[in-house]
PDB file of N, CA, C, O and CB in Angstrom:
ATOM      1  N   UNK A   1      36.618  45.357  87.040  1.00  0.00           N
ATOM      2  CA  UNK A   1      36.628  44.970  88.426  1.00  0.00           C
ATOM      3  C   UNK A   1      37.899  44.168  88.681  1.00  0.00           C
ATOM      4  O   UNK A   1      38.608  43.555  87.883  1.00  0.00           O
ATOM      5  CB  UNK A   1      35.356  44.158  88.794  1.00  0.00           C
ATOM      6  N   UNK A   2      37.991  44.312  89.834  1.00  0.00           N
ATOM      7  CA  UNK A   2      39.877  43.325  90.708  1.00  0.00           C
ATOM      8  C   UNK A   2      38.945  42.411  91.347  1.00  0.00           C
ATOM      9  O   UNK A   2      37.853  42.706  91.831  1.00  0.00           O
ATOM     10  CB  UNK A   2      41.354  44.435  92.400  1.00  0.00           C
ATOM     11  N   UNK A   3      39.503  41.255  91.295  1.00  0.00           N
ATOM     12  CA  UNK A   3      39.257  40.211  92.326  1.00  0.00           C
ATOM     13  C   UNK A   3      40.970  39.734  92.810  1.00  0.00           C
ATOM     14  O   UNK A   3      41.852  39.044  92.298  1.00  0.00           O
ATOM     15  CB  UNK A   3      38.199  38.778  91.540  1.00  0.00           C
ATOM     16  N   UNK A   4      40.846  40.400  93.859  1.00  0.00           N
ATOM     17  CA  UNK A   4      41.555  39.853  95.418  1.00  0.00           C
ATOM     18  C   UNK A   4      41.683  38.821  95.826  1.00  0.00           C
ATOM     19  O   UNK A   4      41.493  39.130  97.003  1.00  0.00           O
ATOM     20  CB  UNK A   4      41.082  40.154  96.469  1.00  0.00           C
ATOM     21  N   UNK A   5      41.908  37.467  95.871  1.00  0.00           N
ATOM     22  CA  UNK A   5      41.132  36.526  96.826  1.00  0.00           C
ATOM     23  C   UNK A   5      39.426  36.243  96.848  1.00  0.00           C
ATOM     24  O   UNK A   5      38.683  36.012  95.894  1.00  0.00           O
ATOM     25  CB  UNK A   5      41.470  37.083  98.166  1.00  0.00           C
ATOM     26  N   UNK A   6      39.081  36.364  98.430  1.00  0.00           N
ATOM     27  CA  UNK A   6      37.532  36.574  98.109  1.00  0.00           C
ATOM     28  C   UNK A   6      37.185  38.004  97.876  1.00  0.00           C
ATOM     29  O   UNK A   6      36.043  38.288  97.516  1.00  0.00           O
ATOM     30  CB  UNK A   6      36.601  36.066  99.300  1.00  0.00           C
ATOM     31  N   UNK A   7      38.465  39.307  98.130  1.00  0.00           N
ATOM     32  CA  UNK A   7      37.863  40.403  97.803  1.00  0.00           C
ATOM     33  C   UNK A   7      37.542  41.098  96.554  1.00  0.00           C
ATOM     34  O   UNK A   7      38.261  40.562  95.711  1.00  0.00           O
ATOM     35  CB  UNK A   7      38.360  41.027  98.331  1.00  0.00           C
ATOM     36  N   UNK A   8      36.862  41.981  96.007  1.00  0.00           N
ATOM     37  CA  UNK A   8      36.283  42.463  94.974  1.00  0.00           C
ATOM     38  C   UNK A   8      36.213  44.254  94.938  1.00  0.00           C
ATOM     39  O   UNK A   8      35.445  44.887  95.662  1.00  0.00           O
ATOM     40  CB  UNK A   8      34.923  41.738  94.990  1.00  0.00           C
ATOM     41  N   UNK A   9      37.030  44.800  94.096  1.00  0.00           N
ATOM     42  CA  UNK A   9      36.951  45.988  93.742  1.00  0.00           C
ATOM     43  C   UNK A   9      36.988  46.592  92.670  1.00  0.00           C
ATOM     44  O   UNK A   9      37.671  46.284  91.693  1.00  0.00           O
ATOM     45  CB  UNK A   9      37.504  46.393  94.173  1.00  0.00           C
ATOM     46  N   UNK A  10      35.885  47.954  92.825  1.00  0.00           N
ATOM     47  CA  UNK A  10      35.751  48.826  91.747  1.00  0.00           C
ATOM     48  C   UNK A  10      33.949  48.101  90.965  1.00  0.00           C
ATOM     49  O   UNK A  10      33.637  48.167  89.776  1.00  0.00           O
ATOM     50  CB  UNK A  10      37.504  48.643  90.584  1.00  0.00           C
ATOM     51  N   UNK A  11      33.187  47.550  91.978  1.00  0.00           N
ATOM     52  CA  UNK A  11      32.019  47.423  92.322  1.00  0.00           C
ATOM     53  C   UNK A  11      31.871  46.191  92.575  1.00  0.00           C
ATOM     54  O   UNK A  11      32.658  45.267  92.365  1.00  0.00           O
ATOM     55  CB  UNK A  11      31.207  47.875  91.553  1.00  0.00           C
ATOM     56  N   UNK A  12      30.225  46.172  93.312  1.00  0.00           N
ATOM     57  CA  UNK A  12      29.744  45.745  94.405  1.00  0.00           C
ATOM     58  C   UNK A  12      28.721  44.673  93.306  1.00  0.00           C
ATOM     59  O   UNK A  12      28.212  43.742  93.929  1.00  0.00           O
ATOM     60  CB  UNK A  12      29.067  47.041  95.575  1.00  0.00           C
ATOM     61  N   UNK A  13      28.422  44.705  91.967  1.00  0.00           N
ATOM     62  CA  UNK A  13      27.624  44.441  91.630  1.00  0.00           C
ATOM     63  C   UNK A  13      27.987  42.655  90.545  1.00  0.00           C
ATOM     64  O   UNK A  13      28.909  42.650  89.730  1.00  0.00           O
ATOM     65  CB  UNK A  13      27.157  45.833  91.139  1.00  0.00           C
ATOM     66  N   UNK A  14      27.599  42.087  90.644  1.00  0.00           N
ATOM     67  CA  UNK A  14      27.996  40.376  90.238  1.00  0.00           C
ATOM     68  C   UNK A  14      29.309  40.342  91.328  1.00  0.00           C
ATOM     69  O   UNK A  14      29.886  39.281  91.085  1.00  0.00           O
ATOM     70  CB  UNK A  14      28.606  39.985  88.115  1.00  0.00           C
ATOM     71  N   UNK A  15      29.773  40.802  92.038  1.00  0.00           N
ATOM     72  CA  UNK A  15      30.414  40.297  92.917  1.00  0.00           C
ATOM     73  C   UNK A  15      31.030  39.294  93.048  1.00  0.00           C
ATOM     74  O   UNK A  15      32.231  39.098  92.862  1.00  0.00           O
ATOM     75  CB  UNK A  15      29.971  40.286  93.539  1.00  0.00           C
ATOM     76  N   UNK A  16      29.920  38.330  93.508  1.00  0.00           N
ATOM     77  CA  UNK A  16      30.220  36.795  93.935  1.00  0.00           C
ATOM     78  C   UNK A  16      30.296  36.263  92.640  1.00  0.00           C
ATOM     79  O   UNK A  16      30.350  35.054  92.865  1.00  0.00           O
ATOM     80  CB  UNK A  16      29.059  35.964  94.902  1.00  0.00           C
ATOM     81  N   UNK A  17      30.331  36.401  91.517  1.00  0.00           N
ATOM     82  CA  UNK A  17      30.055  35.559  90.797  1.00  0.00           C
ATOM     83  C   UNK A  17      31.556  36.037  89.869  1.00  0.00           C
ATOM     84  O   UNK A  17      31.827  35.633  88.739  1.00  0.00           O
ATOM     85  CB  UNK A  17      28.430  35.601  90.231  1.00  0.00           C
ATOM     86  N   UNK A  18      32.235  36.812  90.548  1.00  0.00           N
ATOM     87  CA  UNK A  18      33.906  37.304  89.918  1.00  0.00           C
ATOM     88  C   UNK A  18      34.498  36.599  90.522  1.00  0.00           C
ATOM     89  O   UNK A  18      35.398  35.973  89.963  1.00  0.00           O
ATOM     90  CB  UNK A  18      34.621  38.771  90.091  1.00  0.00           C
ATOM     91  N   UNK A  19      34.160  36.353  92.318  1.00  0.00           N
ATOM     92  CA  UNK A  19      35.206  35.910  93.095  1.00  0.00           C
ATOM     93  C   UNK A  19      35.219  34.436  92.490  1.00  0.00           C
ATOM     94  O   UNK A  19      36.288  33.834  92.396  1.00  0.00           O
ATOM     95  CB  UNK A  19      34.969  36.081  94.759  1.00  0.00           C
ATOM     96  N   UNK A  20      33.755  33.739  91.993  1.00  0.00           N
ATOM     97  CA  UNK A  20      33.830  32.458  91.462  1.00  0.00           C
ATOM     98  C   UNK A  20      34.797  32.343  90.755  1.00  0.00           C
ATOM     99  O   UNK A  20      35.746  31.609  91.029  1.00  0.00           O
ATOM    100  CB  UNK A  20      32.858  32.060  90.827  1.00  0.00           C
ATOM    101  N   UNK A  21      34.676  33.289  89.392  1.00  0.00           N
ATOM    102  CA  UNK A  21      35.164  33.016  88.351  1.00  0.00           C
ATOM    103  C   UNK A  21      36.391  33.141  88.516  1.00  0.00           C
ATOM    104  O   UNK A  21      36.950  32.368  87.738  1.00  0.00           O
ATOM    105  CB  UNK A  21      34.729  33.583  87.441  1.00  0.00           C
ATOM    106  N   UNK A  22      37.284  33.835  89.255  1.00  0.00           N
ATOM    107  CA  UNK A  22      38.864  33.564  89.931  1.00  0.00           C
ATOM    108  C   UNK A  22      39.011  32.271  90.598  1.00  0.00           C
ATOM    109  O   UNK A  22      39.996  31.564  90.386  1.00  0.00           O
ATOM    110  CB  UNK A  22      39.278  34.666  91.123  1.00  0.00           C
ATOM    111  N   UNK A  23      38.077  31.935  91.391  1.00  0.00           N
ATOM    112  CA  UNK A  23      38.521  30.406  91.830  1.00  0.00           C
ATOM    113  C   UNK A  23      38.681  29.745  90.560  1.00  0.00           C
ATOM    114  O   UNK A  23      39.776  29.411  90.108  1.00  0.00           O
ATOM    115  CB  UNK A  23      37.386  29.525  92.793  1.00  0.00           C
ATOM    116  N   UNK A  24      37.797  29.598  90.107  1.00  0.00           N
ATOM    117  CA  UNK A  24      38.082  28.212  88.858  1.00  0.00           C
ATOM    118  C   UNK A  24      38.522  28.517  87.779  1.00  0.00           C
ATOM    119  O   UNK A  24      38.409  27.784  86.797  1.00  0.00           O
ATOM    120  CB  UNK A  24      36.913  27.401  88.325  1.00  0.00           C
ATOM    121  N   UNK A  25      39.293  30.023  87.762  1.00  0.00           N
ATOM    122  CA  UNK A  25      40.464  30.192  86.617  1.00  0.00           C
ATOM    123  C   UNK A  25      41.687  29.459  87.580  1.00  0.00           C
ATOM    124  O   UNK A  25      42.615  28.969  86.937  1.00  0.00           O
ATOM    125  CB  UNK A  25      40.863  32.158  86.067  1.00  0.00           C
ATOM    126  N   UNK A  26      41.745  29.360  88.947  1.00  0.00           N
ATOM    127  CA  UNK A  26      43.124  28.513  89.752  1.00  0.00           C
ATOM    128  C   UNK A  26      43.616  30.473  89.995  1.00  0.00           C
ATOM    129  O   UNK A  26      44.805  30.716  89.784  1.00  0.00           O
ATOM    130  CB  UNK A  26      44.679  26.937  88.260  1.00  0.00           C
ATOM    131  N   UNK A  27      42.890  31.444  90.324  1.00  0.00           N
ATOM    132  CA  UNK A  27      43.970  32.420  90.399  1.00  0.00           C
ATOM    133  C   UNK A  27      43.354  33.528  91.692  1.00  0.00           C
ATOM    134  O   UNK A  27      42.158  33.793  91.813  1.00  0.00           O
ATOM    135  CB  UNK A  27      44.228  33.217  88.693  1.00  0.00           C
ATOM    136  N   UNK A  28      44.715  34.215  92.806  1.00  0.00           N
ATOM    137  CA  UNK A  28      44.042  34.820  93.172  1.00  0.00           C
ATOM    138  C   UNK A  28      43.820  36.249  92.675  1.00  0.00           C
ATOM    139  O   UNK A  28      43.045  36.732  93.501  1.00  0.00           O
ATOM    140  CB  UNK A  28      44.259  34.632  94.132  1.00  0.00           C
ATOM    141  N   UNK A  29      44.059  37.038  91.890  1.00  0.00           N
ATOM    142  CA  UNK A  29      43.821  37.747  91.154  1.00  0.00           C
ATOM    143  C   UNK A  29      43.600  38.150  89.663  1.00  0.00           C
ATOM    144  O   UNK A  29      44.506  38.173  88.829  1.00  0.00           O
ATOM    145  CB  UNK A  29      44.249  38.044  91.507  1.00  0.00           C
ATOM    146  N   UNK A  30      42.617  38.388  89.479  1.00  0.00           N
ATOM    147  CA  UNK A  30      42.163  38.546  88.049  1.00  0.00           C
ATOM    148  C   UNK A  30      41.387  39.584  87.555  1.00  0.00           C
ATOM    149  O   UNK A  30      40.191  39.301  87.629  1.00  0.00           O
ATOM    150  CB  UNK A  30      41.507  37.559  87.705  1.00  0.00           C
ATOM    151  N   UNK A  31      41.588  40.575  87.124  1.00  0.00           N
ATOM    152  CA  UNK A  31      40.734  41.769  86.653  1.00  0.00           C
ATOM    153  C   UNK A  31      39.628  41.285  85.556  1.00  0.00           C
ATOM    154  O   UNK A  31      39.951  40.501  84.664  1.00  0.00           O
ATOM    155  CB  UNK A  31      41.743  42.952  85.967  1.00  0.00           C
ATOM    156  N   UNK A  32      38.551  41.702  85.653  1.00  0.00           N
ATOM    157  CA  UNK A  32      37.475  41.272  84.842  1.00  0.00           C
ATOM    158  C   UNK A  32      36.585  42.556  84.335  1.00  0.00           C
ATOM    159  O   UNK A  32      36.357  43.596  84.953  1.00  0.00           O
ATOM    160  CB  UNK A  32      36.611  40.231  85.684  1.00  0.00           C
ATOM    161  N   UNK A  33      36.137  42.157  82.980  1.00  0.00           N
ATOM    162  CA  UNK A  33      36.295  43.459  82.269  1.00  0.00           C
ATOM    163  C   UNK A  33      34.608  43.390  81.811  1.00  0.00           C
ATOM    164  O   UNK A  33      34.510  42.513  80.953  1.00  0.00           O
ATOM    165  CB  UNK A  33      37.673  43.496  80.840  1.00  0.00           C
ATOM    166  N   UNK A  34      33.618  43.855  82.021  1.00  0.00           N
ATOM    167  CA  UNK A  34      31.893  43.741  82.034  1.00  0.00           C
ATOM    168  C   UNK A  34      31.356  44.857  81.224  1.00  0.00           C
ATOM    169  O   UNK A  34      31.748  45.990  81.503  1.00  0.00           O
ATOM    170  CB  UNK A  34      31.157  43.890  83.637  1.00  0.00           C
ATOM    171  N   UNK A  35      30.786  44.743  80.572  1.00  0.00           N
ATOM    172  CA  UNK A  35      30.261  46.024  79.382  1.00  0.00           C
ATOM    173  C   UNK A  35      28.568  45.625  79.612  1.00  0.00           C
ATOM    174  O   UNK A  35      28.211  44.518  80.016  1.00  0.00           O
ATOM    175  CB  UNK A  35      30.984  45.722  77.195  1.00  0.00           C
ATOM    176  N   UNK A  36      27.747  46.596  79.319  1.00  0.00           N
ATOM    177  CA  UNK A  36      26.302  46.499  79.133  1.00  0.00           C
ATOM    178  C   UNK A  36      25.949  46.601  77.869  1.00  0.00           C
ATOM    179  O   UNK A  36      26.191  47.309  76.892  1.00  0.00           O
ATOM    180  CB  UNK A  36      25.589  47.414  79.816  1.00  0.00           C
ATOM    181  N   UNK A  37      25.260  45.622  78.190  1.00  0.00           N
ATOM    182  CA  UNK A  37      24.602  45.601  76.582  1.00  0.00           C
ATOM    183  C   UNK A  37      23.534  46.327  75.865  1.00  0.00           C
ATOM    184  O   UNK A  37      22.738  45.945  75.008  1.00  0.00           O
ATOM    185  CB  UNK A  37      24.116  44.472  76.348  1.00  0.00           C
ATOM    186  N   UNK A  38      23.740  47.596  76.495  1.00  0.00           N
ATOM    187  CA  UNK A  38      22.730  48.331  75.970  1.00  0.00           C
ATOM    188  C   UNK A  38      21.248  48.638  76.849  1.00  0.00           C
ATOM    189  O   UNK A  38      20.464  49.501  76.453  1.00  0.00           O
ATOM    190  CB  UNK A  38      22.487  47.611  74.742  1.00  0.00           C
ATOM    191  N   UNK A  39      21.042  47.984  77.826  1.00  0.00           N
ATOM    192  CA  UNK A  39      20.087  48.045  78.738  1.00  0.00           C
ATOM    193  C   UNK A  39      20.412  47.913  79.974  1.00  0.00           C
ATOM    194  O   UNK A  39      21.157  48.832  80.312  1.00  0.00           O
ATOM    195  CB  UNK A  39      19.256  47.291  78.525  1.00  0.00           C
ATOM    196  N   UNK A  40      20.102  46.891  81.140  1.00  0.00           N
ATOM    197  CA  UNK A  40      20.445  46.623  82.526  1.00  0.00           C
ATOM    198  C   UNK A  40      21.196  46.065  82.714  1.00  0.00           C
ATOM    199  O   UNK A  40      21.778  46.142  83.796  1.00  0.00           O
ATOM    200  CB  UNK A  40      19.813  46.203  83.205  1.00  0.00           C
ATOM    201  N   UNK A  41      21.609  45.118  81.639  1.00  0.00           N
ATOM    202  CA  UNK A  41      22.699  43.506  81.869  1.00  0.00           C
ATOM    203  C   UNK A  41      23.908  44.172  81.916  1.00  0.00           C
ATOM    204  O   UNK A  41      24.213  45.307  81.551  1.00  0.00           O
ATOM    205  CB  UNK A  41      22.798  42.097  80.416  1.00  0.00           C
ATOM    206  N   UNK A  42      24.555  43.273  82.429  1.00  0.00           N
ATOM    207  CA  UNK A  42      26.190  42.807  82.325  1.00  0.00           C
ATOM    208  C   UNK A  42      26.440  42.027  81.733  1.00  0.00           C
ATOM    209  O   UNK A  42      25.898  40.945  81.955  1.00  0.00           O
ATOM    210  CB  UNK A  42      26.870  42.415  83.260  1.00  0.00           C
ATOM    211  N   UNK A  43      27.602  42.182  80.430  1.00  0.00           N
ATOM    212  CA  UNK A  43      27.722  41.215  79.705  1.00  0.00           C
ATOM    213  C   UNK A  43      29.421  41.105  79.525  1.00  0.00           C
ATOM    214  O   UNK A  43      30.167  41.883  78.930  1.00  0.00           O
ATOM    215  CB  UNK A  43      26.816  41.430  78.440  1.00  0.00           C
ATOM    216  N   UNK A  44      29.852  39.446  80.497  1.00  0.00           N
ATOM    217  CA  UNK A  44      30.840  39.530  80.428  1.00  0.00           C
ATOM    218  C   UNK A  44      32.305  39.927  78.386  1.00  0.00           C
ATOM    219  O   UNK A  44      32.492  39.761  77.181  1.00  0.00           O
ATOM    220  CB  UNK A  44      30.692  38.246  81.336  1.00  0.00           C
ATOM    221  N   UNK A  45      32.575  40.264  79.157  1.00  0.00           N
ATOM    222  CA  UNK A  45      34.173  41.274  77.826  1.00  0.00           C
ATOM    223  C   UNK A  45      35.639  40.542  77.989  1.00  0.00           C
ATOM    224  O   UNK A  45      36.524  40.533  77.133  1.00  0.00           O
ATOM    225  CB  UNK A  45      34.760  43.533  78.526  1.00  0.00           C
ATOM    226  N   UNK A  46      35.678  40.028  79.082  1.00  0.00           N
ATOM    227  CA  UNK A  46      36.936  39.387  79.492  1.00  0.00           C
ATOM    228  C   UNK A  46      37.467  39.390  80.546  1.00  0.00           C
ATOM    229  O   UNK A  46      36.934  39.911  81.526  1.00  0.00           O
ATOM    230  CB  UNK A  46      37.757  39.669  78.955  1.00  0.00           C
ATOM    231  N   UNK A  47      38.607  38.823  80.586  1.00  0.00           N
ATOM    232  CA  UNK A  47      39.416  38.837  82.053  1.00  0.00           C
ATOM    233  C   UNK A  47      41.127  38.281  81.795  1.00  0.00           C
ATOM    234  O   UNK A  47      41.708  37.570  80.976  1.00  0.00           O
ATOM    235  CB  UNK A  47      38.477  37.562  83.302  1.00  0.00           C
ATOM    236  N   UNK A  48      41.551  39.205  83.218  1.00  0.00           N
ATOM    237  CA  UNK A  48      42.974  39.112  82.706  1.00  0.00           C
ATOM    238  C   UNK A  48      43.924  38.938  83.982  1.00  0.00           C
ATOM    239  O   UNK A  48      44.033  39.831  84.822  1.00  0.00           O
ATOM    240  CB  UNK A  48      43.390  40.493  81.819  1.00  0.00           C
ATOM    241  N   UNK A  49      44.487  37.930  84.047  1.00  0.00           N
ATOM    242  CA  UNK A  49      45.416  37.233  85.367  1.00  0.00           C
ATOM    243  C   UNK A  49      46.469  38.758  85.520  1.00  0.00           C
ATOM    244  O   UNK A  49      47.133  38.738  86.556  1.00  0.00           O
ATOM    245  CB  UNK A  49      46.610  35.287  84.780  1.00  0.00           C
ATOM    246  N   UNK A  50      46.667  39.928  84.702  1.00  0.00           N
ATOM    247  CA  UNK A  50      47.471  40.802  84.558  1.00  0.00           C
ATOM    248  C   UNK A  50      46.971  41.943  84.596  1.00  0.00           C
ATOM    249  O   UNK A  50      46.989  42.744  83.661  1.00  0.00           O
ATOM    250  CB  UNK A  50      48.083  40.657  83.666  1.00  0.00           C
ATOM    251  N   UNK A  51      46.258  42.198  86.175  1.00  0.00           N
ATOM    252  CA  UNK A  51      45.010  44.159  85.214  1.00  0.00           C
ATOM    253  C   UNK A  51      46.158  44.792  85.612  1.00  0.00           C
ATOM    254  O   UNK A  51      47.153  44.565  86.299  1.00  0.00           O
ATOM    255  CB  UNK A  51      42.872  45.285  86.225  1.00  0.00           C
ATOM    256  N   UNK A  52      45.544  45.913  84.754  1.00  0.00           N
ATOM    257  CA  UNK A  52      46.207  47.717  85.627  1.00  0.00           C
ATOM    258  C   UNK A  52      45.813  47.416  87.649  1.00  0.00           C
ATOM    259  O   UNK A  52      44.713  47.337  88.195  1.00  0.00           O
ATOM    260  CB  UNK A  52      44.516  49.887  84.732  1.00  0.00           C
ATOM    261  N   UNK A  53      46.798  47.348  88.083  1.00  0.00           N
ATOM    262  CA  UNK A  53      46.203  47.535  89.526  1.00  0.00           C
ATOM    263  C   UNK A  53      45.926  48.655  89.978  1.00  0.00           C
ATOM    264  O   UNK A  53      45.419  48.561  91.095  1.00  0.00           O
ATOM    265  CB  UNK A  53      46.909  47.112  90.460  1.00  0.00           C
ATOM    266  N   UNK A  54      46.069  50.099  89.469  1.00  0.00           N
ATOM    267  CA  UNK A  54      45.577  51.183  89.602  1.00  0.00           C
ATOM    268  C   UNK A  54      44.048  51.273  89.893  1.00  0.00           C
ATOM    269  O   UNK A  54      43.620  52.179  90.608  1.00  0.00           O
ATOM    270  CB  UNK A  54      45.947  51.787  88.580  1.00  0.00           C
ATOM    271  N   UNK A  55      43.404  50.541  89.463  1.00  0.00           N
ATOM    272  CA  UNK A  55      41.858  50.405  89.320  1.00  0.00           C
ATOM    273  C   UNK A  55      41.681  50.395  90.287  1.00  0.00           C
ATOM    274  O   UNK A  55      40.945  51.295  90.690  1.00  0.00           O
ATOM    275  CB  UNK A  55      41.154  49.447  88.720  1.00  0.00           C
ATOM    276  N   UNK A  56      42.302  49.238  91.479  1.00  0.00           N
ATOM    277  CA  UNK A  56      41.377  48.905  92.912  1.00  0.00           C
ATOM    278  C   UNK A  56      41.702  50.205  93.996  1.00  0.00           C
ATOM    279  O   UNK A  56      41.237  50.276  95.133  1.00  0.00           O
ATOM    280  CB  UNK A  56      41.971  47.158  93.778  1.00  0.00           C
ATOM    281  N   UNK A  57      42.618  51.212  93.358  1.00  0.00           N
ATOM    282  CA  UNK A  57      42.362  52.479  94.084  1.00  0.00           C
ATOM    283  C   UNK A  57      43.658  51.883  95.461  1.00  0.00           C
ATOM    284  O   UNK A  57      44.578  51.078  95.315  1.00  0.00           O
ATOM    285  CB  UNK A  57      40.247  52.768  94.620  1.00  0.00           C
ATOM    286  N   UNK A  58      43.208  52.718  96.833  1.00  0.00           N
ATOM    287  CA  UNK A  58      44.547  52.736  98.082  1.00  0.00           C
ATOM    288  C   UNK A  58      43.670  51.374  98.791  1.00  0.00           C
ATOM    289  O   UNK A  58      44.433  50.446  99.057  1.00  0.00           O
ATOM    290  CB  UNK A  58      44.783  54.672  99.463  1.00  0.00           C
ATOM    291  N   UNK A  59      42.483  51.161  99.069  1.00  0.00           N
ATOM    292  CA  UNK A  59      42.413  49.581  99.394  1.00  0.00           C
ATOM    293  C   UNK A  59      42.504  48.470  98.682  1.00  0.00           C
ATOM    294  O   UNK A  59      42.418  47.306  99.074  1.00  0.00           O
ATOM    295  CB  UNK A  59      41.458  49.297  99.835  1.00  0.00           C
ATOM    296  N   UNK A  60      42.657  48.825  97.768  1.00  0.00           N
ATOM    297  CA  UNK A  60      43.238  47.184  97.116  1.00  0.00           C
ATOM    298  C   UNK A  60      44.640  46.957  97.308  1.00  0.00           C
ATOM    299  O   UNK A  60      45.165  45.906  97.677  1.00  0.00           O
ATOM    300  CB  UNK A  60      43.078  46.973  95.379  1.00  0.00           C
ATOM    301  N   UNK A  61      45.320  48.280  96.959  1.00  0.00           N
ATOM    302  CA  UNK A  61      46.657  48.488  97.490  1.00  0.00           C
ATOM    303  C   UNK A  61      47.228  47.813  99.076  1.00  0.00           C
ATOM    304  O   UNK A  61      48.088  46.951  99.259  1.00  0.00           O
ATOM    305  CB  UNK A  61      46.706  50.031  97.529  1.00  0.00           C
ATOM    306  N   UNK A  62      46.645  48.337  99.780  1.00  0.00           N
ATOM    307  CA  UNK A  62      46.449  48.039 101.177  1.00  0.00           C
ATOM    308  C   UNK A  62      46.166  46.035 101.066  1.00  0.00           C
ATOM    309  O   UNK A  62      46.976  45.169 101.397  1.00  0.00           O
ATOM    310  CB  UNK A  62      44.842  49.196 101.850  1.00  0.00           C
ATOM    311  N   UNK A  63      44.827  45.851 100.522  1.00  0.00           N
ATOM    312  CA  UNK A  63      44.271  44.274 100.548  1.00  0.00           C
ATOM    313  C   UNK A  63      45.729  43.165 100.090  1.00  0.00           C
ATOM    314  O   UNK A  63      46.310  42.253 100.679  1.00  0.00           O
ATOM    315  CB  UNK A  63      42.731  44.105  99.110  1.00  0.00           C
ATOM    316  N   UNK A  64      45.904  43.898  98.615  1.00  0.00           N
ATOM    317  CA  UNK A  64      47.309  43.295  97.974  1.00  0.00           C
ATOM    318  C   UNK A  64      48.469  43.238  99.037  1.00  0.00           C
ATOM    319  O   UNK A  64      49.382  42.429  98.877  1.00  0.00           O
ATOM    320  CB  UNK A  64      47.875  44.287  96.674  1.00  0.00           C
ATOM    321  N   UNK A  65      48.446  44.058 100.085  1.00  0.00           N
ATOM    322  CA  UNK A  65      49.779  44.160 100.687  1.00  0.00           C
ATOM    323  C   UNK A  65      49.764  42.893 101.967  1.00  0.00           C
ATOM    324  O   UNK A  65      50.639  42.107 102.331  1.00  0.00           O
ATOM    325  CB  UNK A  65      50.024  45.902 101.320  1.00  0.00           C
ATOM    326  N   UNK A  66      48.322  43.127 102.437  1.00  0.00           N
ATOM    327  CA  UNK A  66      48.036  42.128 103.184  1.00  0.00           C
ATOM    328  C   UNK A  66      48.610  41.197 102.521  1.00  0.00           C
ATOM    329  O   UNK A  66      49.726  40.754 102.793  1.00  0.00           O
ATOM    330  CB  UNK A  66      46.770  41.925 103.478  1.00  0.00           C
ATOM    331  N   UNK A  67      47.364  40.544 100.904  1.00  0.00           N
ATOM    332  CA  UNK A  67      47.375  39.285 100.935  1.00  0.00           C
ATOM    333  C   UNK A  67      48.881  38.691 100.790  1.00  0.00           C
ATOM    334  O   UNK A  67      49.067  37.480 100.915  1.00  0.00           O
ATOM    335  CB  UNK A  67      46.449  38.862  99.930  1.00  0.00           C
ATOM    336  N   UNK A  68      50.001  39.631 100.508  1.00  0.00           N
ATOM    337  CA  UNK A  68      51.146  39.234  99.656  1.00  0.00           C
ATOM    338  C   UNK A  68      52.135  38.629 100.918  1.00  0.00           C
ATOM    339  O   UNK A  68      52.883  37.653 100.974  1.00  0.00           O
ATOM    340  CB  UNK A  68      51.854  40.668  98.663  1.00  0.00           C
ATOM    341  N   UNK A  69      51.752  39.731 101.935  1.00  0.00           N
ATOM    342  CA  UNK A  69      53.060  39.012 103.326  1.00  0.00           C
ATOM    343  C   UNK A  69      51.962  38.451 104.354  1.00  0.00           C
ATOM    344  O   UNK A  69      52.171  38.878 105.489  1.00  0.00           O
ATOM    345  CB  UNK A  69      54.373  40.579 104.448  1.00  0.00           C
ATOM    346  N   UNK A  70      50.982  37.708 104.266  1.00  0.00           N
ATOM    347  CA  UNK A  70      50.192  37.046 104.397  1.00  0.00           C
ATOM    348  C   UNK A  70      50.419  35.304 104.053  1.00  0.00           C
ATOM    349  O   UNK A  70      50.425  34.356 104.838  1.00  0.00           O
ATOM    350  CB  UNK A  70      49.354  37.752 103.767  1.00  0.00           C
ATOM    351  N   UNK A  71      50.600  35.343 102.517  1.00  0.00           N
ATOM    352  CA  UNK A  71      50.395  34.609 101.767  1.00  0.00           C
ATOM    353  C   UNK A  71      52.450  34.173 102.041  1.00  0.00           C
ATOM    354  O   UNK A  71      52.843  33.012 102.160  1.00  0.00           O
ATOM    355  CB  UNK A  71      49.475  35.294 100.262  1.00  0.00           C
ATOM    356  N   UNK A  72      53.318  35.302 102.077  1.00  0.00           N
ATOM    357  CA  UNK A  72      54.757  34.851 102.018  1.00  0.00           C
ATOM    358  C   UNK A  72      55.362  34.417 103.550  1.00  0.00           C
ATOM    359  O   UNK A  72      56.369  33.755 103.801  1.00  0.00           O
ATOM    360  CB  UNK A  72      55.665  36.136 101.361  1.00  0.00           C
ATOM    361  N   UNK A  73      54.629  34.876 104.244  1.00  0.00           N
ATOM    362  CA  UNK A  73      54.739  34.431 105.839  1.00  0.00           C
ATOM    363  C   UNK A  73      54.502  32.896 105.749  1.00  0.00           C
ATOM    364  O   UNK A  73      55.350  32.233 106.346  1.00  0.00           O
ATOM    365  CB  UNK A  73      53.480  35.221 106.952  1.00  0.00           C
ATOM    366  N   UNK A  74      53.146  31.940 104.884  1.00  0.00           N
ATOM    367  CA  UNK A  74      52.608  31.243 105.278  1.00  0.00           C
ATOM    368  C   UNK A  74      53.305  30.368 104.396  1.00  0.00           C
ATOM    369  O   UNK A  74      52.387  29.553 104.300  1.00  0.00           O
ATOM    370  CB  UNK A  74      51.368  31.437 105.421  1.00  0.00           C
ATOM    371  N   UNK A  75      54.341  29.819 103.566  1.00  0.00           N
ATOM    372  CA  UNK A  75      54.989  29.090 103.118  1.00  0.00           C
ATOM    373  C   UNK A  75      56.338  28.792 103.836  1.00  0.00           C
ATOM    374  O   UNK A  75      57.118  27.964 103.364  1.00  0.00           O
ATOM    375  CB  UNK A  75      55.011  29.460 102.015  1.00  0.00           C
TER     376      UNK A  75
END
């Protein structure tokens, strides 16, 4: 999964609890990496201030473009 800011792609599922875990790494993007353990769970695998951005597909593309002249406008 990509975390955006507050956005989240490449599923819908722990969600909120990625966008957390980017706040209190201090970052707005962080790819996070979730494996199952064999049954229903999610069991976090890692995370990386550096994903493939290919993953979040043409709207993350799009979100990233926002947040970037968004974010460079506002300094």
């Amino acid at each position: 999964m990509l975390v955006l800011g507050g956005h989240v792609f490449g599923g819908n599922e722990y969600g909120q609890e990625c966008v957390r875990l980017a706040r209190l790494a201090g970052t707005d993007l962080l790819g996070i990496d979730l494996r199952r353990d064999g049954g229903d769970r999610a069991v976090f695998a890692g995370a990386d201030p550096m994903p493939d951005l290919r993953l979040g597909g043409d709207a993350f593309l799009d979100t990233l473009h926002d947040h970037l002249t968004t974010s460079a406008g506002s300094r």
